[in-house]
N, C-alpha and C positions, 0 to 999 in steps of 0.2 A: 245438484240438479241443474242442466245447464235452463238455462233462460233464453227467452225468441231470440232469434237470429236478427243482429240492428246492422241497422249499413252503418260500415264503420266511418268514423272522424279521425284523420289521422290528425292529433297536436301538434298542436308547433314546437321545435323544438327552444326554441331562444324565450328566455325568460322579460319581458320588457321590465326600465327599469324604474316606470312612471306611465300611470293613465291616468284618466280622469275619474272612472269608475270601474268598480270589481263587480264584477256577478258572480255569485258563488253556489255552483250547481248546473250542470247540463242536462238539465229536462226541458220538456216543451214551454215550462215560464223562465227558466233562467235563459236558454236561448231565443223566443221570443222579444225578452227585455233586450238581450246584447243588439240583436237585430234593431230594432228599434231606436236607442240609442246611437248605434254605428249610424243608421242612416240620417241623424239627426248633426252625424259629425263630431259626437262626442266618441273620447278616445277610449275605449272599453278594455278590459280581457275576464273572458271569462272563465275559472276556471274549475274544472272537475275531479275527484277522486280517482274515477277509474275512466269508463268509459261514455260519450256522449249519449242518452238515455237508455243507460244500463238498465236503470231503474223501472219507476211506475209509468213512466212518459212512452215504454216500449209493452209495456205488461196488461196496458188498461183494453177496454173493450175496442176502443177504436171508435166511438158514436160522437158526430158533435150536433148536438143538441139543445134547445132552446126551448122544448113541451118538458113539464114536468120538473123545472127546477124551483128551486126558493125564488120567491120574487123580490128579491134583493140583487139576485144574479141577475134576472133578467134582461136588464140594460146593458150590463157588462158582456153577454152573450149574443146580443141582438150583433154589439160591436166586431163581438167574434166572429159570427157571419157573414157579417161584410168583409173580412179580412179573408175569411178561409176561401171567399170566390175564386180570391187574387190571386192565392196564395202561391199556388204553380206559377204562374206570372215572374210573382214578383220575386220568388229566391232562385228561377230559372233550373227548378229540379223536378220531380213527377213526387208528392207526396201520396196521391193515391184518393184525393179527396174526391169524392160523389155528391151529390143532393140530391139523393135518393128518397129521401121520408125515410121518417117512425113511427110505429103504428102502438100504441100501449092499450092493450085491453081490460077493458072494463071489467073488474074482478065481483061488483058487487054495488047495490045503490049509489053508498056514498061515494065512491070512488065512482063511478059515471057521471054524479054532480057536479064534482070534482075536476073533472076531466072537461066537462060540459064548457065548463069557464074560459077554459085556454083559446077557441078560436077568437071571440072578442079580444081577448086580454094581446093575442098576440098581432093580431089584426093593426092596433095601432102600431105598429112597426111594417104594418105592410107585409107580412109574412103570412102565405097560405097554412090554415089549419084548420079540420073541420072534426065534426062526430060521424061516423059512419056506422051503417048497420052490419048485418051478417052479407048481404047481398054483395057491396060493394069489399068488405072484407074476403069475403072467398076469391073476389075478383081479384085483388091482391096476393092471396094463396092460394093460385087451383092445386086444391086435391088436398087441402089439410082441412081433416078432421076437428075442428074446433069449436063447440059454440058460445057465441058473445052475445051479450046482451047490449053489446055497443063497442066502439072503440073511438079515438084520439087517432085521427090522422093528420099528421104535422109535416107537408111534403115539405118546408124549408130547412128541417134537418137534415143531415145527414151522415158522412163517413170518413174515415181517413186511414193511414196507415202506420201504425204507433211506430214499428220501428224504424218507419225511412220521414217522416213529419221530422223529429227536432234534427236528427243529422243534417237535412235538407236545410233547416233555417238556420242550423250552425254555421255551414256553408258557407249561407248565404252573409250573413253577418263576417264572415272571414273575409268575404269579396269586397264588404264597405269598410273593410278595416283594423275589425275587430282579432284580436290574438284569445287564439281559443286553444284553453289548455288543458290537455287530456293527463291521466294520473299525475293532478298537481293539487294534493289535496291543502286548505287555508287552515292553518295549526290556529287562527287568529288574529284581531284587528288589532294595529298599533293607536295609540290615543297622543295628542300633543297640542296642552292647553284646553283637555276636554273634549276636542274633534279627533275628531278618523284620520288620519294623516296617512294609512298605509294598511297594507296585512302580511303576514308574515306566511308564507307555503311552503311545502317540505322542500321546495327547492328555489327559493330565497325569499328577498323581500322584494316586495312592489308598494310605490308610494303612492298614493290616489287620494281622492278627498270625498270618496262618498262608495258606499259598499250597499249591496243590494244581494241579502240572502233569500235563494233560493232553492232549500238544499231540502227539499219535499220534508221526508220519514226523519232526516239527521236537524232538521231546524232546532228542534226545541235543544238538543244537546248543545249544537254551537251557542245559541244564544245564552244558555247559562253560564259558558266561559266567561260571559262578556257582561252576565250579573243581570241578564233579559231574561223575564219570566214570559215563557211563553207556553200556554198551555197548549197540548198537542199531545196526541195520541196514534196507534199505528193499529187497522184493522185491514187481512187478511184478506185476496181474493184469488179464488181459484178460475183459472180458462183452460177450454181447450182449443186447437185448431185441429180443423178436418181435414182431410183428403178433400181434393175438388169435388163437386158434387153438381151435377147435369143438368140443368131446368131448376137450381134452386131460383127461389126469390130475389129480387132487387132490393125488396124493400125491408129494414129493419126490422124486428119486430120484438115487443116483448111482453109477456103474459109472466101467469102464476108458475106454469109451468117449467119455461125456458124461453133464452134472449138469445136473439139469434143474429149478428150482422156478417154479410155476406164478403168475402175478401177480395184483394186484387188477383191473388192467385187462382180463384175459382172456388177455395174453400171456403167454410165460415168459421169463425170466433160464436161457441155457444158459454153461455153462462148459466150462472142462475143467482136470484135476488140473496136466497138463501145460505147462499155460500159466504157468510161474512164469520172470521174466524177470531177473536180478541183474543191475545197470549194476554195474561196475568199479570206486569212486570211492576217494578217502585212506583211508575209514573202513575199504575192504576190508584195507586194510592194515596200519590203527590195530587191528582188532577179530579180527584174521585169528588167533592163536591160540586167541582164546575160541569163535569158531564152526567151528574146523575140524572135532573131533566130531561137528558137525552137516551140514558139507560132506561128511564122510563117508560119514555116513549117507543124504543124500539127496541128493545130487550128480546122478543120472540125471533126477531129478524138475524141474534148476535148468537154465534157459541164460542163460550168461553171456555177457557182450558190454560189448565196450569203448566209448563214443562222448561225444557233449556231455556229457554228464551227469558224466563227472569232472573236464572243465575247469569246470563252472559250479559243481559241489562244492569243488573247489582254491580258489577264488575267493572262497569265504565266509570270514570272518572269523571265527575262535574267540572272537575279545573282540572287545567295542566298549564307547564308551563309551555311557549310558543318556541323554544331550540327543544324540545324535545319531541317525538311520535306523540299523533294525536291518536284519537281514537278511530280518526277517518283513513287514517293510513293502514289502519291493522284492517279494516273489512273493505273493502274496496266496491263491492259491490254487495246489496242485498237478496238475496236469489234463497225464500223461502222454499220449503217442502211443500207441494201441492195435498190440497185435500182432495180426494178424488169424489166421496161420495155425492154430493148435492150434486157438480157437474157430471157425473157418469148417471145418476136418476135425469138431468136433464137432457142429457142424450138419448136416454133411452125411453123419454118421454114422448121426446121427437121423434123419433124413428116411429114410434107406432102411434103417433098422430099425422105425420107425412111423410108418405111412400117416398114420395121423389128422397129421402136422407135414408132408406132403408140401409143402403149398403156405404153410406159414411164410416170413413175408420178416423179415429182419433191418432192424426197425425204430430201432435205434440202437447204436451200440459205442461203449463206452469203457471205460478201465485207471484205476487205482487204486495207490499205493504203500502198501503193509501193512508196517507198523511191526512188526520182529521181532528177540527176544530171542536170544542162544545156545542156548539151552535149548527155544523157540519156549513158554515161560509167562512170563505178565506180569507188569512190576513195580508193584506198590500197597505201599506202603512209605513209612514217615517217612524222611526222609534226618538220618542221625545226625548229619552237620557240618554243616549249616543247622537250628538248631530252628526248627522251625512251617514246613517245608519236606517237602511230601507227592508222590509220585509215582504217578501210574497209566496206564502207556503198555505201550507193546512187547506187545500182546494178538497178533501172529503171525498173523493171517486169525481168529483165533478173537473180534475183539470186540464184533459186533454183537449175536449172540446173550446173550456174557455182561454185555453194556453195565449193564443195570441193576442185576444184581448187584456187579458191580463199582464202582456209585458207591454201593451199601446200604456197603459193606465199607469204600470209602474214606472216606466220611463218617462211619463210626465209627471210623477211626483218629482222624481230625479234631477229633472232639468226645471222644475220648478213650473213647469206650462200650465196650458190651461185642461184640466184633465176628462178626458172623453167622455168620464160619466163621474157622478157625484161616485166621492170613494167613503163617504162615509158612515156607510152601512159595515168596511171591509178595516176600518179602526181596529191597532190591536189594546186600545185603553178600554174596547166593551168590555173587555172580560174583567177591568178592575177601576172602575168608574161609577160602581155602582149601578148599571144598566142591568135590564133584566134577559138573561139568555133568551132570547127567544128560536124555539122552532120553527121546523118545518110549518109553514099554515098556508089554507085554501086563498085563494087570490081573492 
């Protein structure tokens, strides 16, 4: 099932034979960090299995947003905002970004409560957000059939374009320096005296003194080469894009029904909340006490299903050794079978809620695996028993939006700086420190 269409990165072809830091993974936080890093003058390469956001970094909605998240992110995403103004600026390519608004409607009391909270809470940032009624909602949707008993209007959010955003910042990081390396998957870090000294790629060595994985869905398997417990899990989303469509909306939108953001092409990116898929696999079973809290709590929101996907997970290798194929060599890219039915219900929810989408055709569908935590917040973190060993994965659907802040933060772990926002909500010793998971909760 082929997967969206990303502007390509072509790789370099020359392998360097000393940097100062590896990034390993080309999504929107692994080239984020190189970006950041390169522009700080540090000597970077980062590099990828297959292709520069083959993955989730190209697959995901396209929203960056700041209404509606854990507020533990929300400082880290305030950051993001200020980055993503520039962001055309500053990698001198067209990612596609808008500030358009998100509109999340109010499905029900608590959640209009809920909702209620965000313009203060966001307010100290300076960020327009307000409640709005049916009046000023239709004004945002003429002609859809909708009624709300309120909604979250957050104009400081807004859009981008998954698959030309990380290419773009790859780029850009190439231009300050950085060697950006396309199907060169890391079999492994070398150690000498206990530190990082190097990693080892199917196509040689590089000696460096500090490694910063970023490798979304594959995190938790690398790390256990390396005897890193990192709990992480892989949950299923399905998208479609449309045919351009005439007088749609500007503005995001998302309800019970379907989530709508509008594209550079004319077309939109529809979803739905409900579309989250869990395959079965060992890890359910390795990780099964740390996320049951969270099974708990969102269980109606998950469907689970048993199939391939836990024979081809059984089947991988926790160790290997680093002169032979890893397991990142054998898949190159993850490019799941879409589920059609939640997003074909919410297509067709749309359509005969708003005319203007009548004659939308579903121009492409494809699924995506989103790298998630217990907790569903991400890890950026030094790992205390590898020194010069950095982590930043498990962003839970939330990491396109915060991509850029997220490699501002991890590149100051990196170089040791002073770091943009407190990181220590994003510790990966929560999960075994004895802290207690916490969810999602109201602000």
């Amino acid at each position: 099932m082929p997967g969206p269409q990303v502007v390509a990165v072509q790789g370099d072809e020359a392998l360097p034979s000393k940097v100062d830091v590896v990034v390993i993974g080309g999504g929107i936080i692994g080239t984020s960090t190189a970006l950041e890093l390169a522009e700080r003058g540090v000597s970077v390469a980062l590099c990828e299995k297959g292709g520069i956001a083959e993955e989730q970094s190209s697959r995901n909605w396209g929203w960056v947003r700041i209404s509606q998240r854990d507020p533990r992110e929300v400082p880290l995403m305030a950051e993001s905002i200020r980055i993503w103004r520039d962001l055309d600026s500053r990698v001198g390519r067209d990612i596609g970004y808008r500030q358009c608004g998100i509109v999340f409607v109010s499905a029900d009391e608590a959640e209009e409560a809920s909702n209620a909270q965000w313009p203060e809470e966001l307010g100290r940032y300076q960020l327009p957000s307000r409640m709005v009624g049916q009046v000023e909602f239709d004004s945002l949707y003429p002609g859809l059939r909708l009624p709300v008993r309120s909604a979250l209007y957050t104009a400081a959010d807004g859009r981008a374009e998954p698959q030309k955003a990380a290419p773009a910042i790859a780029e850009a990081a190439r231009d300050k320096g950085a060697h950006i390396l396309t199907r060169c998957a890391v079999r492994g870090i070398e150690k000498a005296g206990g530190k990082i000294c190097g990693v080892v790629t199917e196509r040689g060595s590089i000696a460096c003194s500090s490694v910063v994985l970023a490798g979304g869905a594959w995190s938790s398997l690398f790390s256990r080469n390396l005897g890193v417990d990192l709990p992480q899990l892989k949950v299923m989303n399905t998208v479609i894009r449309t045919t351009p469509v005439e007088g749609g909306p500007e503005t995001t939108l998302f309800s019970n029904d379907f989530a709508i953001r509008k594209r550079q092409d004319g077309g939109y990116t529809i979803a739905s909340e409900g579309d989250n898929v869990v395959d079965i696999v060992p890890d359910s079973f390795r990780y099964f006490a740390k996320f049951l809290p969270a099974l708990k709590n969102d269980w109606r929101s998950l469907k689970f299903r048993v199939g391939n996907r836990f024979l081809e997970e059984a089947m991988l290798p926790s160790r290997w050794a680093l002169d032979r194929q890893s397991p990142f060599e054998r898949c190159r890219v993850l490019d799941p079978v879409p589920a059609p039915r939640e997003t074909d219900r919410a297509l067709s929810r749309l359509k005969a809620a708003y005319p203007v989408f009548k004659d939308a055709q579903i121009a492409q569908r494809w699924a995506g695996l989103i790298d998630v935590t217990p907790d569903a917040v991400p890890v950026i973190s030094p790992v205390e028993t590898v020194p010069g060993f950095f982590i930043a994965t498990g962003f839970s659907g939330h990491g396109f939006g915060i991509g850029p802040g997220a490699g501002r933060l991890t590149a100051d772990l990196v170089t040791g700086g002073t770091p943009c926002v407190d990181p220590t909500a994003f510790r990966l010793s929560r999960f075994f420190d004895g802290s207690t998971i916490e969810l999602l909760t109201t602000l």
